[in-house]
PyMOL CGO cylinders between C-alpha atoms (Angstrom):
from pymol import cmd
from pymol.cgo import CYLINDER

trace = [
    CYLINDER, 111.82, 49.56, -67.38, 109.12, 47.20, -67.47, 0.3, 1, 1, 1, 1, 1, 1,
    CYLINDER, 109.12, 47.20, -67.47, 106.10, 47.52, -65.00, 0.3, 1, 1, 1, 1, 1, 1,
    CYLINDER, 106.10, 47.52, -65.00, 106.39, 44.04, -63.02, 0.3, 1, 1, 1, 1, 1, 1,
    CYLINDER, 106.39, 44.04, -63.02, 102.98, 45.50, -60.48, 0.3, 1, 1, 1, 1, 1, 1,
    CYLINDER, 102.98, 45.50, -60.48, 100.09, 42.47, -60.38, 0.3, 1, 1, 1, 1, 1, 1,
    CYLINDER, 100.09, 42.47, -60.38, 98.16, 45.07, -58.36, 0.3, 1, 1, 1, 1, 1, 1,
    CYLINDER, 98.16, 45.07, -58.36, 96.51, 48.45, -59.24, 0.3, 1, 1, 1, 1, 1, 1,
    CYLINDER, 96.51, 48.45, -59.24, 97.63, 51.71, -57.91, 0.3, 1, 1, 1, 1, 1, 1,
    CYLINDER, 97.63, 51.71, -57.91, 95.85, 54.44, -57.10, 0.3, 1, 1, 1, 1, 1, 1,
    CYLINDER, 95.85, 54.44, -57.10, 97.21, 58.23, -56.50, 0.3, 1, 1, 1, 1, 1, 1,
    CYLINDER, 97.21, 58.23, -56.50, 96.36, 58.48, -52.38, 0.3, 1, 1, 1, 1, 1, 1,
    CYLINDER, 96.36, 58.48, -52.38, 98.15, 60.96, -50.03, 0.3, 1, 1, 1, 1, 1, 1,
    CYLINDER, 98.15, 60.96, -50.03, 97.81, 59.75, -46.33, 0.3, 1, 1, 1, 1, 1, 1,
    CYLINDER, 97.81, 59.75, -46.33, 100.18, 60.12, -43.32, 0.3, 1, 1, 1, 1, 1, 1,
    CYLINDER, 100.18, 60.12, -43.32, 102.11, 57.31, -42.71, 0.3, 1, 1, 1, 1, 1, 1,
    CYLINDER, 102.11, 57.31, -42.71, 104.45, 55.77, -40.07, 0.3, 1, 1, 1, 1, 1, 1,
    CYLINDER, 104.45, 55.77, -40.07, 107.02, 53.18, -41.22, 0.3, 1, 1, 1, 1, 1, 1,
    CYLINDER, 107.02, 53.18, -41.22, 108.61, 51.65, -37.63, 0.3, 1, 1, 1, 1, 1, 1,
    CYLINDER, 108.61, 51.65, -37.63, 111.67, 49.55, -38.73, 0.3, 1, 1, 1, 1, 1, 1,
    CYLINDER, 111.67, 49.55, -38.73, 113.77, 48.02, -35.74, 0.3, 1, 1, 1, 1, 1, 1,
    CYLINDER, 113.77, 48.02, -35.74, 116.51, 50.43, -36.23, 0.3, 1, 1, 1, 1, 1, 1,
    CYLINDER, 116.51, 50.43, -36.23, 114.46, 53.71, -36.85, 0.3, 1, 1, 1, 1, 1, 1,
    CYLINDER, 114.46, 53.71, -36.85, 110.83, 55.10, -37.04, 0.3, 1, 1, 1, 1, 1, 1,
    CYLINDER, 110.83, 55.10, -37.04, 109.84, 57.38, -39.94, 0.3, 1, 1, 1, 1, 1, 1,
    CYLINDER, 109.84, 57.38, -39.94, 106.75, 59.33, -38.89, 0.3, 1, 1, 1, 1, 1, 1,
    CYLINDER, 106.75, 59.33, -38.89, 104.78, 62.02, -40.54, 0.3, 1, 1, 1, 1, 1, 1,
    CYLINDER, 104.78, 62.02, -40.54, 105.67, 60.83, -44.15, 0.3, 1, 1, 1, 1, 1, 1,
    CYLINDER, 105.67, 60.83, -44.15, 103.26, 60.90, -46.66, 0.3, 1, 1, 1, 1, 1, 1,
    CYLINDER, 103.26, 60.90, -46.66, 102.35, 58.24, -49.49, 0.3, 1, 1, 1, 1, 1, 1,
    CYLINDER, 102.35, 58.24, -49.49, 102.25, 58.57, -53.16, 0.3, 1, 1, 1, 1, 1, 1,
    CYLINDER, 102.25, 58.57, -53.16, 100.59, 55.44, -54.08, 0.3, 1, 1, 1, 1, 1, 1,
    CYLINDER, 100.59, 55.44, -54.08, 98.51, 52.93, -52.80, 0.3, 1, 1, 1, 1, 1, 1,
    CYLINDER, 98.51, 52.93, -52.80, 97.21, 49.25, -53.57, 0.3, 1, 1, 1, 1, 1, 1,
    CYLINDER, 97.21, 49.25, -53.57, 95.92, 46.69, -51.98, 0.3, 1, 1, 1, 1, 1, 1,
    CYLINDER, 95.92, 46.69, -51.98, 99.53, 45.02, -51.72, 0.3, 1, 1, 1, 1, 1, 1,
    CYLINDER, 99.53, 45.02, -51.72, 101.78, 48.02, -50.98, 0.3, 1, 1, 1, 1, 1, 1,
    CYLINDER, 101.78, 48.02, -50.98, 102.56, 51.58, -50.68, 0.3, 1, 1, 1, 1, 1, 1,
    CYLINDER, 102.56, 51.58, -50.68, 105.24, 54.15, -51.85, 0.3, 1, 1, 1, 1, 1, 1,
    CYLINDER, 105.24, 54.15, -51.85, 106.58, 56.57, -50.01, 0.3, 1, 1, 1, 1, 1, 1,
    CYLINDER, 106.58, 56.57, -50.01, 108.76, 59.25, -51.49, 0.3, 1, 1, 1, 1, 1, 1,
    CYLINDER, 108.76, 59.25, -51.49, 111.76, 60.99, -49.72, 0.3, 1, 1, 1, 1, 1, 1,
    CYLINDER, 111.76, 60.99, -49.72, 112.28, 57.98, -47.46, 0.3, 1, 1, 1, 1, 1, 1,
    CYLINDER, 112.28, 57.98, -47.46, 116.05, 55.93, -48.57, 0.3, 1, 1, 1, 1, 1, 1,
    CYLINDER, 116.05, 55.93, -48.57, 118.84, 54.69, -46.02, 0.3, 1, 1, 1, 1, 1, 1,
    CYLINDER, 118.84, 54.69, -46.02, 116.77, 50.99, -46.19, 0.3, 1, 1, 1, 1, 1, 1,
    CYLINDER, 116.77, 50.99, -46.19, 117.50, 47.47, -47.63, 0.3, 1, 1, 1, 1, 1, 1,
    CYLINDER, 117.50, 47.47, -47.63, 115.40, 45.31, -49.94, 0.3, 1, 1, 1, 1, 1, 1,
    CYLINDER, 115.40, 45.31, -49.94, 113.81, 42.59, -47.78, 0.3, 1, 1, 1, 1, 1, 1,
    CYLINDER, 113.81, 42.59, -47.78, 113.87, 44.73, -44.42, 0.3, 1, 1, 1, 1, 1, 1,
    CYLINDER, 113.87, 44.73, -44.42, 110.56, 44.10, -42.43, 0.3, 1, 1, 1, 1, 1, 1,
    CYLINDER, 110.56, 44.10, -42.43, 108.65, 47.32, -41.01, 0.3, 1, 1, 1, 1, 1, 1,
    CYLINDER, 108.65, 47.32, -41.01, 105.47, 48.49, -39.07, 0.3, 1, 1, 1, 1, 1, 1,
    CYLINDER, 105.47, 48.49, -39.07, 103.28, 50.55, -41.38, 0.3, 1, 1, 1, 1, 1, 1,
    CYLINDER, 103.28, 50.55, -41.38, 100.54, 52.39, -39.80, 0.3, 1, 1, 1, 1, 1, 1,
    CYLINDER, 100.54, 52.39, -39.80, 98.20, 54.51, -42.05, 0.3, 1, 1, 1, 1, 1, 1,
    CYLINDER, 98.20, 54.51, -42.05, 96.55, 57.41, -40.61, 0.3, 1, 1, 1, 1, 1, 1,
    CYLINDER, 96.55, 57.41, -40.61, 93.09, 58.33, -41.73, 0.3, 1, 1, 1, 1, 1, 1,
    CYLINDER, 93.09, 58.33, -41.73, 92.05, 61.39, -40.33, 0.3, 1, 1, 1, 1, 1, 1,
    CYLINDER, 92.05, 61.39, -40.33, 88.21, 62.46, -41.20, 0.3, 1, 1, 1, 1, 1, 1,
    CYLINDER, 88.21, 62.46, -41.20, 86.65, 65.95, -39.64, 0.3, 1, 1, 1, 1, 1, 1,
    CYLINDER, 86.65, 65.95, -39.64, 84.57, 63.62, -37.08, 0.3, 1, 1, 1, 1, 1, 1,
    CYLINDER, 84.57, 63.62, -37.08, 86.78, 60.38, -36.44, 0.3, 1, 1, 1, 1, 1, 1,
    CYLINDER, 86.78, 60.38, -36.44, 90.57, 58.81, -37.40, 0.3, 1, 1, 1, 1, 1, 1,
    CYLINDER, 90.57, 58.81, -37.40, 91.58, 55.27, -38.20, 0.3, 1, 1, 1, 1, 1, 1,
    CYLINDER, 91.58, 55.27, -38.20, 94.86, 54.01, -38.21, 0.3, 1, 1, 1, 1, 1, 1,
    CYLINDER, 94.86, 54.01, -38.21, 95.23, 50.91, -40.40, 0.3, 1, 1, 1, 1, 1, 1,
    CYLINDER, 95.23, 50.91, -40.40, 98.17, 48.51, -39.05, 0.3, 1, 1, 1, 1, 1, 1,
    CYLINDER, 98.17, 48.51, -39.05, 100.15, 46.56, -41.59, 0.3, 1, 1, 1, 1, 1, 1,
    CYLINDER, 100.15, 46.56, -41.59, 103.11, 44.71, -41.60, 0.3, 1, 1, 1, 1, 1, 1,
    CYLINDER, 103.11, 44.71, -41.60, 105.30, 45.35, -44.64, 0.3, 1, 1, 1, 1, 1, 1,
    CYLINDER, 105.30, 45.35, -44.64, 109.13, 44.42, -46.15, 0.3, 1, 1, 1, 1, 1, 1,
    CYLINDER, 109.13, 44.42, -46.15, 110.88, 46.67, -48.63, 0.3, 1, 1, 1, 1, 1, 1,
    CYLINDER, 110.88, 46.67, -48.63, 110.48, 46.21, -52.08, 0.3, 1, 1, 1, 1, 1, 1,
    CYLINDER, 110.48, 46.21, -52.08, 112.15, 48.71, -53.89, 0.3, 1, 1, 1, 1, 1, 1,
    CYLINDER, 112.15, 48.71, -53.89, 114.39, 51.48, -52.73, 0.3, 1, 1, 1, 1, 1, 1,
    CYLINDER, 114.39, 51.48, -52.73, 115.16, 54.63, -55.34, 0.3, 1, 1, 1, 1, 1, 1,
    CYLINDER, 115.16, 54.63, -55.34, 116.65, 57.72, -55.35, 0.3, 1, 1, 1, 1, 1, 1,
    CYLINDER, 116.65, 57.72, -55.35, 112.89, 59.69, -54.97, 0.3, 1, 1, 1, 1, 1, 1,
    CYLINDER, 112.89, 59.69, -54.97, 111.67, 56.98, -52.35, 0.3, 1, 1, 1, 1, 1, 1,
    CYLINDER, 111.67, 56.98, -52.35, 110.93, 53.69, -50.89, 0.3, 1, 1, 1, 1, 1, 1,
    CYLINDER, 110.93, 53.69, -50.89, 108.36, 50.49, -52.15, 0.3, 1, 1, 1, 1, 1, 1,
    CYLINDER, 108.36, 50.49, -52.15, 106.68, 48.94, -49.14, 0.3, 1, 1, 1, 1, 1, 1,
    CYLINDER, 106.68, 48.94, -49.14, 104.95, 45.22, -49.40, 0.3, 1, 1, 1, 1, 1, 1,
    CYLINDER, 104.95, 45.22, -49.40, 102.58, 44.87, -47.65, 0.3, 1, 1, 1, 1, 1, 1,
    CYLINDER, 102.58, 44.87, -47.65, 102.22, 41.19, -46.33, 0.3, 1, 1, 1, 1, 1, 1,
    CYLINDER, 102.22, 41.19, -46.33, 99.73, 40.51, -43.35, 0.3, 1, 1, 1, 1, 1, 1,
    CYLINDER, 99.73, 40.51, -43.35, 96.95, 42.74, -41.95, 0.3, 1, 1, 1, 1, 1, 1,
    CYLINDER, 96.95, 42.74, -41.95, 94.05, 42.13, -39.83, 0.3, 1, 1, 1, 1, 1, 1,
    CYLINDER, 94.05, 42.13, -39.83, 90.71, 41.37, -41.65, 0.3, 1, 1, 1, 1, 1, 1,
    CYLINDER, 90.71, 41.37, -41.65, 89.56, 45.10, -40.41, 0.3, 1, 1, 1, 1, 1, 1,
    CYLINDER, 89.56, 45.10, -40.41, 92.24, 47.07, -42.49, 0.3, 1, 1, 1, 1, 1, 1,
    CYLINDER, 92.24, 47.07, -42.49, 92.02, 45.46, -45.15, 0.3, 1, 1, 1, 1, 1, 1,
    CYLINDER, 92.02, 45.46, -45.15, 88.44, 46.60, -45.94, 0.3, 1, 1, 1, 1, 1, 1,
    CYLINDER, 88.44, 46.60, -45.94, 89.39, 49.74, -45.02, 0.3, 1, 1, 1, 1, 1, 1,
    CYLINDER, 89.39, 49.74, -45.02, 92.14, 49.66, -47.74, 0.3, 1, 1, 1, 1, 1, 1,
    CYLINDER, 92.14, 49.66, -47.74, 90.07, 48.05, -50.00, 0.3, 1, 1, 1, 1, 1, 1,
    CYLINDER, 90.07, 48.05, -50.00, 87.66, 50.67, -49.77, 0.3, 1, 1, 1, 1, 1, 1,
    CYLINDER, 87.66, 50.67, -49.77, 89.62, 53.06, -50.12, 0.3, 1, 1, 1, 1, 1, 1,
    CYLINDER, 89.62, 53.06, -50.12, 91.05, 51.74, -53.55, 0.3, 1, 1, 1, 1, 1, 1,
    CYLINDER, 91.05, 51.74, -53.55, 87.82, 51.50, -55.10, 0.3, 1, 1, 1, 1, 1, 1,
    CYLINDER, 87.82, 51.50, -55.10, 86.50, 54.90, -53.70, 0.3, 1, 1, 1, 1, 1, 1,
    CYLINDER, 86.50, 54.90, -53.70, 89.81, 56.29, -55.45, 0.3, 1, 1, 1, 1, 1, 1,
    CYLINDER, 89.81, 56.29, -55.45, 90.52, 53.90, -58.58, 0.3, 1, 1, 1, 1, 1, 1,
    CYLINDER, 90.52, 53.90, -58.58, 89.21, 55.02, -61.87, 0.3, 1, 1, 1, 1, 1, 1,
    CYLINDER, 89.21, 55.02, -61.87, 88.37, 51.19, -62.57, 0.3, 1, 1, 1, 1, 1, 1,
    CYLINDER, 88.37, 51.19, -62.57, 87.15, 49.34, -59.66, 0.3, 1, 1, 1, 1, 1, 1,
    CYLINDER, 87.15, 49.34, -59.66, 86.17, 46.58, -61.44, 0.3, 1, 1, 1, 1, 1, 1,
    CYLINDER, 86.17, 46.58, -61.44, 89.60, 45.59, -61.80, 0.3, 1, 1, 1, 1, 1, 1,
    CYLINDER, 89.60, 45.59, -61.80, 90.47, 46.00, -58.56, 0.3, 1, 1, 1, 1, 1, 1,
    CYLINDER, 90.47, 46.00, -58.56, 87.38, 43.50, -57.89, 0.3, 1, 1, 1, 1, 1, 1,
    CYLINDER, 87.38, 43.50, -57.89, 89.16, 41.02, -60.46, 0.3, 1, 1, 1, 1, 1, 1,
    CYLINDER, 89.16, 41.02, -60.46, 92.30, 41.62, -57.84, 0.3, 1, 1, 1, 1, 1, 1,
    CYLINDER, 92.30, 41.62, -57.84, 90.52, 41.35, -54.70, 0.3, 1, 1, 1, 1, 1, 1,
    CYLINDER, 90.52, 41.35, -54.70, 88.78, 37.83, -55.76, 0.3, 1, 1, 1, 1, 1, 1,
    CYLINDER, 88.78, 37.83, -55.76, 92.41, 36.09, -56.91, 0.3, 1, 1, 1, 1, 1, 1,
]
cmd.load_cgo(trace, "trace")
């Protein structure tokens, strides 16, 4: 299968929440990360194109952050779930972004993203 991604991943493991109308996933935790989505293994039972709440949990030993992100289903699997991510406030996204380039073994690249 042919990687269609425009964005770099990076491996990140984070607590998530993913609120859809019908349900609330808490607790889970991600796989991947980029600047334009997330996936979260173990979570199925979801539809391409459904719109959800995504709320990232940082959690330092002084201080937490919650990044809020709204987010439609890209890709469900058998191991897990694609999240989009499509609007956040200018806040978490420099917290994501951040967190990309602190993780990424390239950040150049994900400058070359960031300035598209």
């Amino acid at each position: 299968m042919k990687n269609k991604r425009k964005n770099s991943r990076v491996p990140f493991q984070v607590k998530i929440t993913l609120d859809f109308p019908e349900k609330c996933h808490t607790g889970c935790e991600t796989a991947d990360l980029s600047l334009k989505g997330v996936f979260v293994p173990g979570i199925t039972g979801h539809n391409v194109g459904e719109n959800c709440q995504v709320s990232l949990q940082l959690i330092g030993s002084t201080s937490q952050l919650c990044l809020e992100i709204k987010g439609t289903v890209a890709r469900v699997e058998e191991g897990g779930m694609a999240v989009h991510f499509y609007e956040m406030d200018l806040d978490s996204f420099f917290h994501l972004k951040n967190i990309l380039y602190y993780n990424s073994e390239d950040p150049d690249v994900l400058e070359k993203e960031v300035a598209v």
